[in-house]
C-alpha positions in Angstrom: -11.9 -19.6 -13.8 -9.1 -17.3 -14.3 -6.3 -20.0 -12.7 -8.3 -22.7 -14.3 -7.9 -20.9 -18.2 -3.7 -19.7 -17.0 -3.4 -23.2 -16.2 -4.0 -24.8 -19.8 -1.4 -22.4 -20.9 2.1 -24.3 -21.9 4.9 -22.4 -19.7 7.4 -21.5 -22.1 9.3 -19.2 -19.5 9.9 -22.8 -17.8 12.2 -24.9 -19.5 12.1 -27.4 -16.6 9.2 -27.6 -16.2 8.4 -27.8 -20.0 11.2 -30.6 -20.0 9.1 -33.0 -17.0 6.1 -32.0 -18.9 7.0 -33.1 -22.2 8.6 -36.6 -20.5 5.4 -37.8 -18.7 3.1 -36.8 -21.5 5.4 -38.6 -23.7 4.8 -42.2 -21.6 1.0 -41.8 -21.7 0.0 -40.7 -25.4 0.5 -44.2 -26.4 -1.8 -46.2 -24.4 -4.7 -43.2 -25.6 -3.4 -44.2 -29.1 -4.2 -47.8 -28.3 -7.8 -47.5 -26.5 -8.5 -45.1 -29.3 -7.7 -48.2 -31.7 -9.4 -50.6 -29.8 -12.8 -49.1 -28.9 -12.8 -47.6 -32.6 -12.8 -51.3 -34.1 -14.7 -52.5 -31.4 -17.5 -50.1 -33.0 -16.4 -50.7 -36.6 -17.0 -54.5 -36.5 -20.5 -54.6 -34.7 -21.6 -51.8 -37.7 -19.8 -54.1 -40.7 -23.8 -54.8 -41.6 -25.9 -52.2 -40.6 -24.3 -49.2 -42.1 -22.1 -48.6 -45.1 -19.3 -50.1 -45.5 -17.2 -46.4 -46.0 -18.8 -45.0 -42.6 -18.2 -48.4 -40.6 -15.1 -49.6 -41.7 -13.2 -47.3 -44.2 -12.9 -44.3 -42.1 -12.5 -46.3 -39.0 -9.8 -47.7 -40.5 -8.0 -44.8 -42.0 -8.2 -43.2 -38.4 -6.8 -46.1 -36.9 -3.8 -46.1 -39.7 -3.6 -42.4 -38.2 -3.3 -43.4 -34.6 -0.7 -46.3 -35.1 1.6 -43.8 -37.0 1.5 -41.8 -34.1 1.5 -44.4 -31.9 5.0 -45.6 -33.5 6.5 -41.9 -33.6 5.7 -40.9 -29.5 7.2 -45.0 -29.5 10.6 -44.2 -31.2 10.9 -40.0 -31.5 8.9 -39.4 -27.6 11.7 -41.4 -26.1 14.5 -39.3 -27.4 16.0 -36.2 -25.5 14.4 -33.2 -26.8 15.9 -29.6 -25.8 13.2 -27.2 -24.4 12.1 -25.0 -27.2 11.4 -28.7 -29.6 9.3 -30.3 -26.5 7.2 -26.7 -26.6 6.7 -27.0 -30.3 5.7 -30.6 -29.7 2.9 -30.5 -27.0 1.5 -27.7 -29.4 1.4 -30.1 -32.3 -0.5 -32.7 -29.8 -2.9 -29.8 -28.9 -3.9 -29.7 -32.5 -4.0 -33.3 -33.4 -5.8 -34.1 -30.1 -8.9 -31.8 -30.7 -8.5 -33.1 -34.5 -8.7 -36.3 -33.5 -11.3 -36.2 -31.1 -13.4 -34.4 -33.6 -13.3 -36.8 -35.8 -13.8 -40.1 -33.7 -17.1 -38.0 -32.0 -18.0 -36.5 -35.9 -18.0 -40.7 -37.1 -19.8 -42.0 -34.2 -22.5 -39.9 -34.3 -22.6 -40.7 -37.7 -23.2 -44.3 -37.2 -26.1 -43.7 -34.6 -28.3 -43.5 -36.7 -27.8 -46.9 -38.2 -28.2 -50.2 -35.7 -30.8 -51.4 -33.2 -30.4 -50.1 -29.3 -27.8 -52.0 -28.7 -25.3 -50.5 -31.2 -26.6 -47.1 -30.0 -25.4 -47.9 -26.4 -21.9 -49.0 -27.6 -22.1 -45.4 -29.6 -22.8 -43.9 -25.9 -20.4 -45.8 -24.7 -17.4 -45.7 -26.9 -17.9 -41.8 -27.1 -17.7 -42.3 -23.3 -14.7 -44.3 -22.8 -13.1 -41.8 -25.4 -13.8 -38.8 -23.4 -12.5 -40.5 -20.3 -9.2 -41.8 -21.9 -8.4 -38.6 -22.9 -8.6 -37.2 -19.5 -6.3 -39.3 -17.6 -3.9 -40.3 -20.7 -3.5 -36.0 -21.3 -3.3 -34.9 -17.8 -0.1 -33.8 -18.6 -1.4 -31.5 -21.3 -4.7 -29.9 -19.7 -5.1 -27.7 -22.6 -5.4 -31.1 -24.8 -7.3 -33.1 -22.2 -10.1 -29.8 -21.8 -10.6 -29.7 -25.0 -11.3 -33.6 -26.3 -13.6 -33.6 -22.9 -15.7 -31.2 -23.7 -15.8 -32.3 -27.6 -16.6 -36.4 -26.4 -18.7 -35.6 -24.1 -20.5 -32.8 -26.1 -21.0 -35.3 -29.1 -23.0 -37.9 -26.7 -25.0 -35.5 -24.9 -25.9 -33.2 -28.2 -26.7 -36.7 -30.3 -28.4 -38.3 -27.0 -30.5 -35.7 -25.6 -32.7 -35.3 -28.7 -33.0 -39.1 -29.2 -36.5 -39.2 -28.2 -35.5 -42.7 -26.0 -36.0 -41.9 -22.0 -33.0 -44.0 -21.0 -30.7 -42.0 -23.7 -31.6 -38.9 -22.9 -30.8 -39.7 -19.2 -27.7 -40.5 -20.3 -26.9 -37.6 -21.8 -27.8 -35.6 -19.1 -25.4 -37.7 -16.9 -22.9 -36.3 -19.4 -23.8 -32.8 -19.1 -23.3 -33.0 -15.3 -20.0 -34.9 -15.8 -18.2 -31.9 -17.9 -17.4 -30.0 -15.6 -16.1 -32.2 -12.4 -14.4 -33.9 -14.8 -12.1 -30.2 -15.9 -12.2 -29.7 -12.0 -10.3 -32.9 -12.2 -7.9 -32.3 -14.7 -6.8 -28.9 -13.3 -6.7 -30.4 -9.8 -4.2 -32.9 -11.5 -1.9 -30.7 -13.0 -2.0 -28.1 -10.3 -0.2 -31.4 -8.2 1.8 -32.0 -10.6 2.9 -28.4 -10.9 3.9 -28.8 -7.2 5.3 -32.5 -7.5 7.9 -30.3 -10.0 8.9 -27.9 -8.1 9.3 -29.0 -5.3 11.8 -32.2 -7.0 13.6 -29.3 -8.2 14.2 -27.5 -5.1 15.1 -31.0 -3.2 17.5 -31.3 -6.5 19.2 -27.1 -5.9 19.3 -28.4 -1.7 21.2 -32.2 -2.5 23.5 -29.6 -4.9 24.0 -27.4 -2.0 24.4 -29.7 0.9 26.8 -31.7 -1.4 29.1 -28.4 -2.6 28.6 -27.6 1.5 30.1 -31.2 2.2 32.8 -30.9 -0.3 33.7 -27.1 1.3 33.6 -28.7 4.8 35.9 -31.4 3.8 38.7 -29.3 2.2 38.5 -27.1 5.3 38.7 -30.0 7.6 41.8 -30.9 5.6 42.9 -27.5 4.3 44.5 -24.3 5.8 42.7 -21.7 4.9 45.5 -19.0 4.9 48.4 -20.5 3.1 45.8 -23.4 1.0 48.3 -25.5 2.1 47.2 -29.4 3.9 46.6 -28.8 7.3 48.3 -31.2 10.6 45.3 -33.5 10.2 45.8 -33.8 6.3 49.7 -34.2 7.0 49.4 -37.1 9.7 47.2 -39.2 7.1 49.4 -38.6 4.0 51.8 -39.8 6.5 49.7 -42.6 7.6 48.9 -43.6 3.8 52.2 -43.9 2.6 53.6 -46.2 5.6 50.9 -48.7 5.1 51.1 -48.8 1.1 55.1 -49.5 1.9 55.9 -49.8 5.3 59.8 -51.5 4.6 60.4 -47.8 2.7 59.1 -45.3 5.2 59.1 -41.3 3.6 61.5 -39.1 4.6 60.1 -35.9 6.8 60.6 -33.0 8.1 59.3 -30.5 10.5 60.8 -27.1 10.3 59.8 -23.9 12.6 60.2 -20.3 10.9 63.0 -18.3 13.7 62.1 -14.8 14.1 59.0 -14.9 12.7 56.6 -13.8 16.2 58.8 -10.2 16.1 57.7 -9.7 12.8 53.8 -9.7 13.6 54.6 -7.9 16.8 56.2 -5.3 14.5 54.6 -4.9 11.0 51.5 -6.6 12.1 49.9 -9.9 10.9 49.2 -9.1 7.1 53.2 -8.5 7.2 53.4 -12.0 9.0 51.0 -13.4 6.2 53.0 -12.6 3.2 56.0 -14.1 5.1 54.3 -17.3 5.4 53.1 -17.1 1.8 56.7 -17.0 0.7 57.9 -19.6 2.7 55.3 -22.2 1.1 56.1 -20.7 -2.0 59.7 -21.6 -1.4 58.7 -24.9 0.3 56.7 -25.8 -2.8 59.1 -25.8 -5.1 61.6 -27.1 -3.2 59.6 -30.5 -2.7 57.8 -30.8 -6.1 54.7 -31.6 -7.3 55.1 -35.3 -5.5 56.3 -33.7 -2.0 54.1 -32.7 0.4 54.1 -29.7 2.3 51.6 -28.8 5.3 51.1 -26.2 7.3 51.2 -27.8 11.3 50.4 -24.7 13.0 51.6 -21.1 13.5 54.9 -20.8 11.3 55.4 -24.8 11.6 55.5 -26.7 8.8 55.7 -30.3 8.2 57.0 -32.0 4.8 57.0 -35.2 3.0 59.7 -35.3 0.6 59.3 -37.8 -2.4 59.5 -41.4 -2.1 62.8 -41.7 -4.2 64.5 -38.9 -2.5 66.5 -40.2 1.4 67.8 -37.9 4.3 71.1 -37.5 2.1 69.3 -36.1 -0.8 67.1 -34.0 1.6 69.9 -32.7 3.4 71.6 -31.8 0.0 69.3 -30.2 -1.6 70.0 -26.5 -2.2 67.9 -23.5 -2.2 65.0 -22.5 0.5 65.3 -24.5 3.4 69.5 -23.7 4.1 68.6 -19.9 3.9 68.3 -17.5 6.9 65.2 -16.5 8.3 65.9 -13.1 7.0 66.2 -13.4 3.9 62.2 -14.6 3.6 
């Protein structure tokens, strides 16, 4: 009973979940709005001569006015993206105007009971009913709003049934009592799967987010070096491979270049020594070549180089600065 009552609650410490709430409750309030309509005139028009004219057709026509403004708003408004705290407001709203509601449609057709032959007092059993059972499956997304407009339908048939004095009514309404509470069994059962069906879309949504950040990780590895960020030999062979098939009469100019003197100095001052070296050198690589240059790192302290598509061996050869200077000086 405990679970059953936590479960009515609306989570407001779930936004997400508040959100997927709000969006499949928003797709089903309509068509309750319409069988509400429906059933409701169904009523009023079999009653036009047996009971006033203000019980069986004023109110039943100022309650439908009701449901077709509401009907139109969940239409137009229901649709729109709502943040988290609005959709929470919202469902608390349709709490209210359900039970409303379902008070007065069970107050106005136990009202009309009283007027009619047998036959109208059926449709009354029955159009309560149909009401009650509407409201379960159109507000299983709302089991605080479904509970409540059960237990109020169904209440209003068996209290105006069992008391009728007729054998087969009274039946009836004892079918009803027996119905109440499979029927919250049934609504909780629902919205305990949905519950799940959330959660667990959301975790399958965090695991595509993590397997697709883990792809895009394993890619720039695959084509990255991790010490120097600079391509790696596999990145450098299909640059290369790219640019002679977009222009093959105009191949780039390259160059592979090997640092001299570089194994003494991580047999000497170590590797984190040899790492700043070869941080320099692409440093000095870098802006050597530009920003439409590429420089990878092949391996060890070789590197290879695409110079820019404008730029020939001449210009390569003449251009002053990093690659002319002596080991040492990196």
């Amino acid at each position: 009973m405990k679970n059953f009552l936590a479960a009515l609650q609306l989570r407001r410490d779930n936004p997400t979940f508040l959100m997927a709430q709000f969006q499949a409750l928003a797709s089903q309030i309509p068509i309750l709005y319409v069988l509400l309509i429906i059933n409701a005139l169904a009523v009023a028009i079999t009653h036009v001569k047996s009971a006033p004219l203000w019980l069986s057709l004023y109110i039943p026509v100022a309650l439908s006015v009701v449901c077709v403004f509401r009907l139109c708003w969940w239409e137009v408004r229901g649709k729109e993206n709502v943040t988290a705290e609005r959709a929470y407001r919202l469902m608390k709203v349709t709490i209210y105007g359900a039970c409303v509601l379902a008070a007065a449609f069970g107050g106005w057709a136990i009202a009309l009971y009283q007027y009619g032959d047998a036959y109208q007092q059926g449709q009354i059993a029955y159009f309560l009913v149909v009401t009650g059972i509407s409201c379960i499956f159109c507000l299983m997304h709302l089991p605080m709003a479904a509970a409540i407009t059960t237990v109020i339908t169904f209440s209003a048939m068996v209290g105006t049934f069992m008391f009728s004095g007729n054998p087969v009514f009274v039946a009836t309404a004892v079918s009803g009592l027996f119905l109440i509470p499979p029927f919250l069994r049934v609504i909780n059962s629902y919205f305990q799967n949905f519950v799940g069906l959330v959660q667990l879309t959301e975790e399958l949504k965090q695991k595509r987010a993590e397997a697709e950040e883990l792809n895009l990780v394993n890619s720039r590895n695959a084509l990255q070096d991790q010490l120097t960020g600079l391509a790696n030999r596999r990145s450098f062979f299909l640059s290369l491979e790219t640019r002679l098939q977009e222009n093959p009469a105009a191949p780039p100019v390259i160059g592979i270049i090997d640092l001299d003197g570089f194994k003494p100095v991580n047999d000497v001052f170590g590797h984190a020594a040899g790492d700043l070296v070869l941080r320099e050198t692409v440093r000095r690589f870098t802006a050597l070549v530009g920003e439409e240059g590429i420089v990878s790192r092949l391996g060890g302290d070789e590197f290879g180089i695409i110079f820019p598509c404008p730029m020939t061996a001449g210009d390569c050869r003449s251009r002053p600065g990093a690659l002319r200077r002596r080991p040492q000086s990196l």
